[in-house]
Backbone as JSON Lines, residues from 0, in Angstrom:
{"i":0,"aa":"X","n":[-130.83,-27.12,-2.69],"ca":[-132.08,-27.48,-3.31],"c":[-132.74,-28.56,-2.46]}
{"i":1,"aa":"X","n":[-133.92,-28.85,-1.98],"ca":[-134.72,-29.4,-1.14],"c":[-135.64,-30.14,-1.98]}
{"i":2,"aa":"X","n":[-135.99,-31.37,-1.58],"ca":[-136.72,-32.38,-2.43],"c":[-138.14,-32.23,-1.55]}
{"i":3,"aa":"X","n":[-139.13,-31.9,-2.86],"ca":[-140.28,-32.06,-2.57],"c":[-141.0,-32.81,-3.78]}
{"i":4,"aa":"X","n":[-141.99,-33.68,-2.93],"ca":[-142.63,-34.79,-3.25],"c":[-143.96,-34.1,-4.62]}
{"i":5,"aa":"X","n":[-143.75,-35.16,-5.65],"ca":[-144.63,-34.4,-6.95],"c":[-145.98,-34.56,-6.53]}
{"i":6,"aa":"X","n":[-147.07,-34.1,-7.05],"ca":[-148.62,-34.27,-6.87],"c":[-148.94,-35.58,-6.57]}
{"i":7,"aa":"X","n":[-149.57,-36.54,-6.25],"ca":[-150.27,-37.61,-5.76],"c":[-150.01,-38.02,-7.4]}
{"i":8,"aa":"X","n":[-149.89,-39.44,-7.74],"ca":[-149.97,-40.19,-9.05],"c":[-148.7,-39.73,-10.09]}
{"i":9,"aa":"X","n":[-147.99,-38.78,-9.63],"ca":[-147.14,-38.63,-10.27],"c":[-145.45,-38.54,-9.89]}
{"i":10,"aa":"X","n":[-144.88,-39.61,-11.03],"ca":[-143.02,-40.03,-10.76],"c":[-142.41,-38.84,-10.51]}
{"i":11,"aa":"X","n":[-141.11,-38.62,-10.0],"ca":[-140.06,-37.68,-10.26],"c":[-139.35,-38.7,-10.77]}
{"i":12,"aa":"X","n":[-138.1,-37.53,-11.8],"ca":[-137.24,-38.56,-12.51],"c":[-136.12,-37.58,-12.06]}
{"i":13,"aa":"X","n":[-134.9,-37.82,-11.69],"ca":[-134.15,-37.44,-11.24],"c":[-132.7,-37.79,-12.16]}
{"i":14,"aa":"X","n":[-131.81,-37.29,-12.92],"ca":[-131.02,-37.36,-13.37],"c":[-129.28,-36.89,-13.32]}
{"i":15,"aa":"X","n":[-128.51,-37.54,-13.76],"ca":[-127.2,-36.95,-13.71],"c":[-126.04,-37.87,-14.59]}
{"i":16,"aa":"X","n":[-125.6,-36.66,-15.11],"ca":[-124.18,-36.94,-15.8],"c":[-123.04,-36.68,-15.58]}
{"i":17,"aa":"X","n":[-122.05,-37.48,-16.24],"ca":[-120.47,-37.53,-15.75],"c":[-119.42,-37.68,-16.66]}
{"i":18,"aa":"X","n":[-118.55,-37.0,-17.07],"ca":[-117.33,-37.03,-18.24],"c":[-115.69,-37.49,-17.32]}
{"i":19,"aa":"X","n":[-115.56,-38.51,-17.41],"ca":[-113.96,-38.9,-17.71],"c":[-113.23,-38.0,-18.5]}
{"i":20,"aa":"X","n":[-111.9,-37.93,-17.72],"ca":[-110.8,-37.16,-18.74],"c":[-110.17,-37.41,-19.76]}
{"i":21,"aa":"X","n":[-111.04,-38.62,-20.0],"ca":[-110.29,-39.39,-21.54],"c":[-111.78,-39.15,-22.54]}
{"i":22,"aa":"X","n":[-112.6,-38.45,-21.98],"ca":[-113.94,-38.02,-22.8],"c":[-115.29,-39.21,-22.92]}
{"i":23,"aa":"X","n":[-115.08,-40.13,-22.18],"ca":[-116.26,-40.9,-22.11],"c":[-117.03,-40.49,-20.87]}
{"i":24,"aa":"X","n":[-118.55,-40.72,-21.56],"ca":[-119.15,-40.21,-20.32],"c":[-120.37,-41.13,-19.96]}
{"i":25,"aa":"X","n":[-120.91,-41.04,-19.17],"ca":[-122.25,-41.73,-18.35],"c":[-123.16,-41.38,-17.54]}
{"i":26,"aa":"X","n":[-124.12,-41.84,-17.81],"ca":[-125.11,-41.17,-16.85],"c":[-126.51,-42.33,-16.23]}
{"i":27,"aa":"X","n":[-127.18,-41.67,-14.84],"ca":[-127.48,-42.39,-14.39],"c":[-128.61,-41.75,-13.9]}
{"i":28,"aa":"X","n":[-129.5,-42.28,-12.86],"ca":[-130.95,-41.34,-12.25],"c":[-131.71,-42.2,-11.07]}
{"i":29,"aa":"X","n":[-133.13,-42.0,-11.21],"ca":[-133.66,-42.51,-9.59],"c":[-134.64,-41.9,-10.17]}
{"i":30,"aa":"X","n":[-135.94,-43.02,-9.71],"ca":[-137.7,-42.78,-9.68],"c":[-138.16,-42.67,-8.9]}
{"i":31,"aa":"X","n":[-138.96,-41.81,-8.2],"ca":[-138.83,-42.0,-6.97],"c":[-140.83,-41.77,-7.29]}
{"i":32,"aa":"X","n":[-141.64,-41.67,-6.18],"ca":[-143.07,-41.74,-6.41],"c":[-143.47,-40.76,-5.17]}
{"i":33,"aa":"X","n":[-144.75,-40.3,-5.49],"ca":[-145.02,-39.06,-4.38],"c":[-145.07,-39.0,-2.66]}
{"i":34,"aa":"X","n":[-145.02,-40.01,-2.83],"ca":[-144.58,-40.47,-1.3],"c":[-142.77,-40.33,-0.58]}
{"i":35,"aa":"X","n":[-142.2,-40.17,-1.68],"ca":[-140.74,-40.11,-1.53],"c":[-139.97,-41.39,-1.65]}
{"i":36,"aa":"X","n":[-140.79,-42.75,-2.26],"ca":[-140.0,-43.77,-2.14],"c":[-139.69,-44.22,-3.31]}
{"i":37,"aa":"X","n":[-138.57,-44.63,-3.01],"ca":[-137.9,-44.87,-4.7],"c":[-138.1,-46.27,-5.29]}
{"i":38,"aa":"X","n":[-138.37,-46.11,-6.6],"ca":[-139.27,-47.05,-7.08],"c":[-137.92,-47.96,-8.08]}
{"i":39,"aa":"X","n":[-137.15,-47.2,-8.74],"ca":[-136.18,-47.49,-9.33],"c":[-134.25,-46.94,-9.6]}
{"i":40,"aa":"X","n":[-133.7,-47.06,-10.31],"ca":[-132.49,-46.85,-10.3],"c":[-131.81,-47.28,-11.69]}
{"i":41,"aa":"X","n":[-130.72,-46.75,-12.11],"ca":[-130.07,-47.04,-13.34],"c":[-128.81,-46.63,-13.62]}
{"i":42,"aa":"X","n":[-127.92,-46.9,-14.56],"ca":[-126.85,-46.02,-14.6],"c":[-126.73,-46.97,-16.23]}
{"i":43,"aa":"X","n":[-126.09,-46.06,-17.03],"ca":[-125.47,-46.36,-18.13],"c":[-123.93,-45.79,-18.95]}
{"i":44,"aa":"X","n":[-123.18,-46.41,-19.71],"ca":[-122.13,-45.77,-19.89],"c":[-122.47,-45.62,-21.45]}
{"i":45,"aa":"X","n":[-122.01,-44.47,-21.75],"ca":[-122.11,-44.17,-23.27],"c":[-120.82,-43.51,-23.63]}
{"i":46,"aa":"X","n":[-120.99,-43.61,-25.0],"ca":[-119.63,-43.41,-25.28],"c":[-119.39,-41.95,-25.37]}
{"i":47,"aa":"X","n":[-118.06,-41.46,-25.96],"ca":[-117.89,-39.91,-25.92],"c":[-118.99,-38.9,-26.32]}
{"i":48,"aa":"X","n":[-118.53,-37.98,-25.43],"ca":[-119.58,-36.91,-25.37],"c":[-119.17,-35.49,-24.04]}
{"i":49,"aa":"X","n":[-120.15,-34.89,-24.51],"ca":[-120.03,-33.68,-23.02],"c":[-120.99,-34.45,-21.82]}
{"i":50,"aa":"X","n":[-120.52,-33.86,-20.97],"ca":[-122.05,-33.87,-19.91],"c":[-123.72,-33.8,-20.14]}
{"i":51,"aa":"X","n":[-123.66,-32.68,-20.38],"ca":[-125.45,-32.39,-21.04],"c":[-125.93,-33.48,-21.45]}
{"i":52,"aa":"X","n":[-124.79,-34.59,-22.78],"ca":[-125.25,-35.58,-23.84],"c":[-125.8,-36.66,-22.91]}
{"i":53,"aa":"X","n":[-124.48,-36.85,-21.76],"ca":[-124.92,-38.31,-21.24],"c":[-126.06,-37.58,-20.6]}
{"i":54,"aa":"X","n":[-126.59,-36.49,-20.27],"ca":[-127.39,-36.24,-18.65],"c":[-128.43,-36.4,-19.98]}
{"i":55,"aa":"X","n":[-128.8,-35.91,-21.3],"ca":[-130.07,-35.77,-22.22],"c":[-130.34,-37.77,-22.38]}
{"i":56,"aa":"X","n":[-129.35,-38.2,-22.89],"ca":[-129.62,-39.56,-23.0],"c":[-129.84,-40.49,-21.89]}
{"i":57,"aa":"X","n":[-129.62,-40.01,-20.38],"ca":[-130.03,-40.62,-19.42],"c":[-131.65,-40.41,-19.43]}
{"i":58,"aa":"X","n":[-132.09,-39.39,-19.47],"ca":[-132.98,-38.75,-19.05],"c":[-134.06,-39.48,-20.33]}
{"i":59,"aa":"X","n":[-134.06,-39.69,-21.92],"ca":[-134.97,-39.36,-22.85],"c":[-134.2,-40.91,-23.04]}
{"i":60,"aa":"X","n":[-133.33,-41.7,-23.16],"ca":[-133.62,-43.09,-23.91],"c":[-133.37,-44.06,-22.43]}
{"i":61,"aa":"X","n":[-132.33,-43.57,-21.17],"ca":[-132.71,-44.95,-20.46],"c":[-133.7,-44.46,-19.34]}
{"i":62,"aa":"X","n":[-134.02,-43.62,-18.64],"ca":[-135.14,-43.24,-17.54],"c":[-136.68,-42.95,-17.95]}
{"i":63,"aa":"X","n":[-137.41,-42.89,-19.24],"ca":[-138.23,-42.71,-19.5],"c":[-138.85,-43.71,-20.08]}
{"i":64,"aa":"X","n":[-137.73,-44.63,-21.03],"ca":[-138.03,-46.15,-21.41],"c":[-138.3,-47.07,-20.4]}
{"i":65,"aa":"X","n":[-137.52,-47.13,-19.24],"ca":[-137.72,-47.45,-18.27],"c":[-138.68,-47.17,-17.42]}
{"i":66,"aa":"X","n":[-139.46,-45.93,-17.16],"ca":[-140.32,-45.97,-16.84],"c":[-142.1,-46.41,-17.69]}
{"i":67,"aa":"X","n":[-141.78,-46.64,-18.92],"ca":[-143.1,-46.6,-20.13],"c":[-142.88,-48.49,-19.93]}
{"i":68,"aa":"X","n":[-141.78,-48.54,-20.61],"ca":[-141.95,-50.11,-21.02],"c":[-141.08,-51.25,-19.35]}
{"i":69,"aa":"X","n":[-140.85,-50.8,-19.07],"ca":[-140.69,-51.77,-17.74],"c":[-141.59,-52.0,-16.35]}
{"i":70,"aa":"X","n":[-141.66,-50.44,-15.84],"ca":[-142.72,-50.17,-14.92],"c":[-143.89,-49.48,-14.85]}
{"i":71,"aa":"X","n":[-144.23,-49.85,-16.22],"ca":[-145.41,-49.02,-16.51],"c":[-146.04,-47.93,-16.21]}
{"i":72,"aa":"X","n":[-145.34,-47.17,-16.09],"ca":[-145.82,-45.5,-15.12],"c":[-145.48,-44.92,-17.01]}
{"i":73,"aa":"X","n":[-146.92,-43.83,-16.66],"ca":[-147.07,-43.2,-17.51],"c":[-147.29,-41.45,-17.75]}
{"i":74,"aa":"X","n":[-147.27,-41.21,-16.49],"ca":[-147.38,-39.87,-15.7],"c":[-146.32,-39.4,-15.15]}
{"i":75,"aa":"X","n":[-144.74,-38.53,-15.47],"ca":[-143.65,-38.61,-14.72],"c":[-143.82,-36.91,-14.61]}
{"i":76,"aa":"X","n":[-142.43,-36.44,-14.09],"ca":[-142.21,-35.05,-14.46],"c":[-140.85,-34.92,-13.78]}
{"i":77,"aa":"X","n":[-139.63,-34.12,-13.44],"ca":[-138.93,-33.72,-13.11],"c":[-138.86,-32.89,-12.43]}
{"i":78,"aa":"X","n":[-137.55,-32.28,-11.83],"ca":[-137.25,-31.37,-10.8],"c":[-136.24,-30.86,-10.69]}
């Protein structure tokens, strides 16, 4: 898969999750802006779960909060 840069004014949010064999999992991501430069970074640990959970809760409570209420970008999209 090959990274291409979103429309002019608009974030990519980039995400990923991870499960331990004792069932805790975490997840983490990267902002990057249409130019290709990365604007931010994160990682969080949450408690048990599958993959999908930490990759949905990376994605919808710490990478999107993060982008609204910290760096004020209000225009994102994924890839």
């Amino acid at each position: 898969m090959s990274w291409y840069p979103p429309p002019f004014g608009l974030y990519y949010l980039n995400v990923d999750g991870a499960r331990s064999e004792d069932g805790f999992c975490a997840g983490g991501g990267v902002i990057r802006d249409a130019t290709g430069v990365l604007v931010a970074t994160f990682s969080h640990f949450y408690v048990e779960g599958p993959v999908p959970l930490a990759e949905t809760k990376a994605l919808l409570l710490d990478e999107l909060r993060l982008c609204r209420d910290d760096l004020g970008i209000q225009t994102v999209t994924t890839q």
